[in-house]
Backbone as JSON Lines, residues from 0, in Angstrom:
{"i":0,"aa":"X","n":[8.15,-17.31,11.39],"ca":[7.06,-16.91,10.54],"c":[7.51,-15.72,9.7]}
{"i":1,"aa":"X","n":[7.21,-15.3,8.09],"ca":[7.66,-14.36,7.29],"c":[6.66,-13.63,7.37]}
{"i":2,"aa":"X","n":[7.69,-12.36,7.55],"ca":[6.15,-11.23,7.54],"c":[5.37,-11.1,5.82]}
{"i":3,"aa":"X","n":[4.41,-10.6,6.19],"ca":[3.28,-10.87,4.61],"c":[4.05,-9.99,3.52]}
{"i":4,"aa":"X","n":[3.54,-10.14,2.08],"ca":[4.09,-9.24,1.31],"c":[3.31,-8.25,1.32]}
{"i":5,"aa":"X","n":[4.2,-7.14,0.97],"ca":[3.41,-5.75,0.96],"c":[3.54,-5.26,-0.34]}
{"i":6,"aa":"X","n":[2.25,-4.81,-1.18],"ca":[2.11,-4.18,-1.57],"c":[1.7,-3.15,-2.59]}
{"i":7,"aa":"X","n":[2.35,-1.95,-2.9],"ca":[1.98,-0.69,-3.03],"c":[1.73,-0.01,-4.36]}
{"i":8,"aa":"X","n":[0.67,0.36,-4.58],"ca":[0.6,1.04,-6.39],"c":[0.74,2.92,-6.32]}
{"i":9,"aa":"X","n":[1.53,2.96,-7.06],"ca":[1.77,4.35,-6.88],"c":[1.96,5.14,-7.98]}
{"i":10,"aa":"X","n":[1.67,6.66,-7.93],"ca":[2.4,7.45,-9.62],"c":[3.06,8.74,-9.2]}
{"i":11,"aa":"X","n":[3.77,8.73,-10.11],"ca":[4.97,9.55,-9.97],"c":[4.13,11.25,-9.63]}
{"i":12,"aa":"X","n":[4.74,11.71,-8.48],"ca":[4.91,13.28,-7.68],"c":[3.82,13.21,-7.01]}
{"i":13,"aa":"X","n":[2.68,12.18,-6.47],"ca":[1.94,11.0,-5.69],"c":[2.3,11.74,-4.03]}
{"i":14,"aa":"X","n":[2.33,13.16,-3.67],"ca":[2.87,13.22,-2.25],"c":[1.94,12.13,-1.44]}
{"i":15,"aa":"X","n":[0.59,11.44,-1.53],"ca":[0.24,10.44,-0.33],"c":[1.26,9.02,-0.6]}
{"i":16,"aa":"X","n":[1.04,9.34,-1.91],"ca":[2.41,7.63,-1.95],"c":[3.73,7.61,-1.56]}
{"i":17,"aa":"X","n":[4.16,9.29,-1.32],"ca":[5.34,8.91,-0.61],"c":[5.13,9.22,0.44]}
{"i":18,"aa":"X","n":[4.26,9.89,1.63],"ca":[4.11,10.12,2.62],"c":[3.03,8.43,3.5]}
{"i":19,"aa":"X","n":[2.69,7.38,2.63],"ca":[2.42,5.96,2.71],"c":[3.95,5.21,2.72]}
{"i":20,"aa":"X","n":[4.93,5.56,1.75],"ca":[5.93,4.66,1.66],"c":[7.01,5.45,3.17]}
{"i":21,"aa":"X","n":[6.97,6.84,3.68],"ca":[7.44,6.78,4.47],"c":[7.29,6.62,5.85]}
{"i":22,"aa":"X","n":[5.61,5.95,5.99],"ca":[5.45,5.23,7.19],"c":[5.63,3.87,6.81]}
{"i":23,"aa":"X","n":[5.69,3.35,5.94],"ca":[6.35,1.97,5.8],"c":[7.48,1.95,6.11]}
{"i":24,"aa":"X","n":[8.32,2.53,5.48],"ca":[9.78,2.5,5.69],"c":[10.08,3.06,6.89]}
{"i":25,"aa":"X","n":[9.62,3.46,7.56],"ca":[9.54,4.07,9.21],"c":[9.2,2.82,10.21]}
{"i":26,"aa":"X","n":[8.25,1.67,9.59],"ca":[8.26,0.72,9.92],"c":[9.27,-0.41,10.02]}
{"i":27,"aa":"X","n":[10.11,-0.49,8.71],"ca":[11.0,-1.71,8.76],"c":[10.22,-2.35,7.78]}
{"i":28,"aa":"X","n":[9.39,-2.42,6.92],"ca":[8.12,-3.45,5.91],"c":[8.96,-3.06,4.71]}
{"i":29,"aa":"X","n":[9.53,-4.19,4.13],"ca":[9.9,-3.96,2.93],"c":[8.8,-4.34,2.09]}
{"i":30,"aa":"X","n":[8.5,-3.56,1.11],"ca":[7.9,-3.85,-0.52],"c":[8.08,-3.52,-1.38]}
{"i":31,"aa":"X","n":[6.93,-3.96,-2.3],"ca":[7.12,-3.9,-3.68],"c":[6.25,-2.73,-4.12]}
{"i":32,"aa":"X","n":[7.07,-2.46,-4.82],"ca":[6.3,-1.07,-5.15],"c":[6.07,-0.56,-6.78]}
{"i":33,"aa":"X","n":[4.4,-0.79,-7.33],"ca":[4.04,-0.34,-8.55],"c":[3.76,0.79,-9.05]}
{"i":34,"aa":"X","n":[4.51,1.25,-9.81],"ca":[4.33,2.56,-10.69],"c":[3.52,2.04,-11.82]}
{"i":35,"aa":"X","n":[2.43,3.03,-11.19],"ca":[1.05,2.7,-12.82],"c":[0.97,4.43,-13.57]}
{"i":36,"aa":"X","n":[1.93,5.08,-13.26],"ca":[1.84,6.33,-14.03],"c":[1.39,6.29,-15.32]}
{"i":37,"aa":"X","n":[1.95,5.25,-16.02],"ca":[1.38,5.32,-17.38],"c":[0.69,4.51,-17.49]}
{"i":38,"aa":"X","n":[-0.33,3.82,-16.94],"ca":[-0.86,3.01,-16.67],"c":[-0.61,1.15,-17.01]}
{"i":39,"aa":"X","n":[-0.81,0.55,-17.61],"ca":[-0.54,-1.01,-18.1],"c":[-0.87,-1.47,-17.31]}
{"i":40,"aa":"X","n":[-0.68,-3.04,-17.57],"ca":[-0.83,-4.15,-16.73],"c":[-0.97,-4.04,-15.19]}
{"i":41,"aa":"X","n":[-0.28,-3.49,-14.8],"ca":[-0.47,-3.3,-13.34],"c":[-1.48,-2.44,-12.98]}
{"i":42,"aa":"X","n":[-1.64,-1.09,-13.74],"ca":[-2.71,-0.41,-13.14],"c":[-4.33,-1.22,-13.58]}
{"i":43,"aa":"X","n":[-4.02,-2.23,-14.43],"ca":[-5.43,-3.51,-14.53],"c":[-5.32,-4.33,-13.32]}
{"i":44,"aa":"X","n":[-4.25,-4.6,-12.85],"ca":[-3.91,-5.41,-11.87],"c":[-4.62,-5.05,-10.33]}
{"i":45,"aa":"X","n":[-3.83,-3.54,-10.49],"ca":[-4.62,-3.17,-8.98],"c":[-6.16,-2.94,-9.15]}
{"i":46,"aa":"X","n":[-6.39,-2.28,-10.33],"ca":[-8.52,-2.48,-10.04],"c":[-8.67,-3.8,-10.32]}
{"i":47,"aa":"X","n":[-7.82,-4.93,-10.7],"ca":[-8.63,-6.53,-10.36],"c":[-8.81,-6.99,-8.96]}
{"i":48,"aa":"X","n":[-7.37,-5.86,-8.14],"ca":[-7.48,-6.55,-6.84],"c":[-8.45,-5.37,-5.84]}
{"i":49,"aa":"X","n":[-8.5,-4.21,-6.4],"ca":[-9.06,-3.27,-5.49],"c":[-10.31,-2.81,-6.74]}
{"i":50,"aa":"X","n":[-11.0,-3.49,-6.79],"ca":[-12.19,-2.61,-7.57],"c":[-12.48,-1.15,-7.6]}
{"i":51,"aa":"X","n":[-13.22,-1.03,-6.45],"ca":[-13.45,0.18,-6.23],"c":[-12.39,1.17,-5.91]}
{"i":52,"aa":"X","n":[-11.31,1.37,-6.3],"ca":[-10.12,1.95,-6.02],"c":[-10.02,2.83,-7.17]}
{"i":53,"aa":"X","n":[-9.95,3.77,-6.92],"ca":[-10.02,4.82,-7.85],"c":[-8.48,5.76,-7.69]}
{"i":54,"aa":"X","n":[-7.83,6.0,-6.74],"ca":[-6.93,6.43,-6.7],"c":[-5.47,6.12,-6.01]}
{"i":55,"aa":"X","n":[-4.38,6.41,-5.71],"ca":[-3.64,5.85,-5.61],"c":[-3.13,6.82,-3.92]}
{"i":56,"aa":"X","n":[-1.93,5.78,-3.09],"ca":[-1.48,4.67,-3.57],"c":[-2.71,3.7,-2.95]}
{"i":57,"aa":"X","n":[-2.66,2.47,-3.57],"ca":[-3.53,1.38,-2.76],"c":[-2.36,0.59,-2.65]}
{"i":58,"aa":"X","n":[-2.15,0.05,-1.24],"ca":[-2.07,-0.76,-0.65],"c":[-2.39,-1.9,-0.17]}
{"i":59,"aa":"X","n":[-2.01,-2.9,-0.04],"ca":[-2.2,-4.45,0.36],"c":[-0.71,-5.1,0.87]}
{"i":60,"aa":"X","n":[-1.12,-5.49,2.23],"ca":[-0.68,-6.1,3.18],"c":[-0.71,-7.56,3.05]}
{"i":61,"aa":"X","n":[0.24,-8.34,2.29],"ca":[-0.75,-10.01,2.79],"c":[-1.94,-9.9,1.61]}
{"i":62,"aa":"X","n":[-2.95,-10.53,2.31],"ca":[-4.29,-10.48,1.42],"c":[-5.28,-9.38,1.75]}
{"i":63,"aa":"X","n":[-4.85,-8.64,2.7],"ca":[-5.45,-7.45,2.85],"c":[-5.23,-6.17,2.01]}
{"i":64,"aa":"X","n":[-6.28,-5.72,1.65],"ca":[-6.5,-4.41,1.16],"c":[-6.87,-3.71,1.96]}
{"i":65,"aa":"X","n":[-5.68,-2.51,2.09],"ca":[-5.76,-1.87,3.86],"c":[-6.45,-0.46,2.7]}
{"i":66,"aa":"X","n":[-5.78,-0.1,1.48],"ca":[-6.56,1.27,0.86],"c":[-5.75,2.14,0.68]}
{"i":67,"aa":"X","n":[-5.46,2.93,0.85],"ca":[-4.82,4.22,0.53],"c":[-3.98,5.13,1.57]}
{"i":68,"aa":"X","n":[-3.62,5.92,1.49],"ca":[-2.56,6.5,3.01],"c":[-2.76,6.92,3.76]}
{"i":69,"aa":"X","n":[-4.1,7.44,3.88],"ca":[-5.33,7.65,5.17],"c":[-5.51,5.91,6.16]}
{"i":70,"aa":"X","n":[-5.96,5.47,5.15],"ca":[-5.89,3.89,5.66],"c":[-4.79,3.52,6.54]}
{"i":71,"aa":"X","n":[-3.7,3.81,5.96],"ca":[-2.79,3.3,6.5],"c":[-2.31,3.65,7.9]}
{"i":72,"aa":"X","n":[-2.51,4.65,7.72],"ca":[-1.73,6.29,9.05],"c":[-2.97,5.85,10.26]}
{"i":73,"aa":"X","n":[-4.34,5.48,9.5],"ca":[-5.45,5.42,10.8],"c":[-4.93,3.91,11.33]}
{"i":74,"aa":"X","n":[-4.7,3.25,10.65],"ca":[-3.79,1.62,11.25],"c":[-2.75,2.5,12.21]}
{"i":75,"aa":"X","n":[-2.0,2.78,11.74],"ca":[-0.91,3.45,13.06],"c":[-1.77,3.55,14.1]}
{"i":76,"aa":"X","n":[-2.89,4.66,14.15],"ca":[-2.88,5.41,14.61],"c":[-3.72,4.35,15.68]}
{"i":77,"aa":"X","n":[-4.24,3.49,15.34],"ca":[-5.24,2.42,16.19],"c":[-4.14,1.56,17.0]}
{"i":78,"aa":"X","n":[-2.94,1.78,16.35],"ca":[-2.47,0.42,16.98],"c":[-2.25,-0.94,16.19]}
{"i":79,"aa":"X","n":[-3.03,-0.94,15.03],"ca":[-2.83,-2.28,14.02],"c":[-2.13,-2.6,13.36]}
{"i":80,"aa":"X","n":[-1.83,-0.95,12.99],"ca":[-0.17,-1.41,11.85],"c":[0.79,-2.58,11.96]}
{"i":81,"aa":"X","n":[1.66,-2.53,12.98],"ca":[2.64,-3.52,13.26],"c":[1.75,-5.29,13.49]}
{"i":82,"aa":"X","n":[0.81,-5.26,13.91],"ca":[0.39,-6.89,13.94],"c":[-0.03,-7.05,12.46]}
{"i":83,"aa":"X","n":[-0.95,-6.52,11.48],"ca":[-0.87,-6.64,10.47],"c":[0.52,-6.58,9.21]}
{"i":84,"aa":"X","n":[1.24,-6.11,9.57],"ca":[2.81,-5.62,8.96],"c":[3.8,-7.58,9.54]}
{"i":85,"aa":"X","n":[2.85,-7.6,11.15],"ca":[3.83,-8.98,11.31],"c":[2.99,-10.22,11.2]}
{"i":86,"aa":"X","n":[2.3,-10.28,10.44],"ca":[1.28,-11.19,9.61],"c":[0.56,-12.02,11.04]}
């Protein structure tokens, strides 16, 4: 089974987007990772997929929208991270 795709919208000097990308990468979860600093297509992309998302990074796991780097760290912190990370 392939683990899900991940992922991540981010903007440049973003300390939660890199303190999100280094519990990913602390994980082993490779992704993809969007820079909407200047905004375009992608930063339309992530409010098509996260509406109410107002700030960055947002994250998505798979078809999940886990949210932002609070989101993510409270997944650690429950225990969910890794079953969601292994689809």
């Amino acid at each position: 089974m392939s683990q899900p795709k991940v992922d991540i919208y981010t903007k440049f000097g973003c300390p939660y987007c890199v303190r999100a990308k280094r519990l990913l990468d602390q994980k082993g979860a490779d992704y993809t990772e969007f820079d909407i600093t200047m905004g375009g297509p992608k930063r339309d992309e992530m409010r098509e997929r996260a509406p109410n998302a107002m700030t960055v990074p947002q994250i998505f796991i798979g078809e999940t929208h886990v949210g932002g780097s609070d989101d993510l760290a409270a997944l650690e912190r429950e225990g969910k991270l890794d079953a969601l990370l292994e689809g």
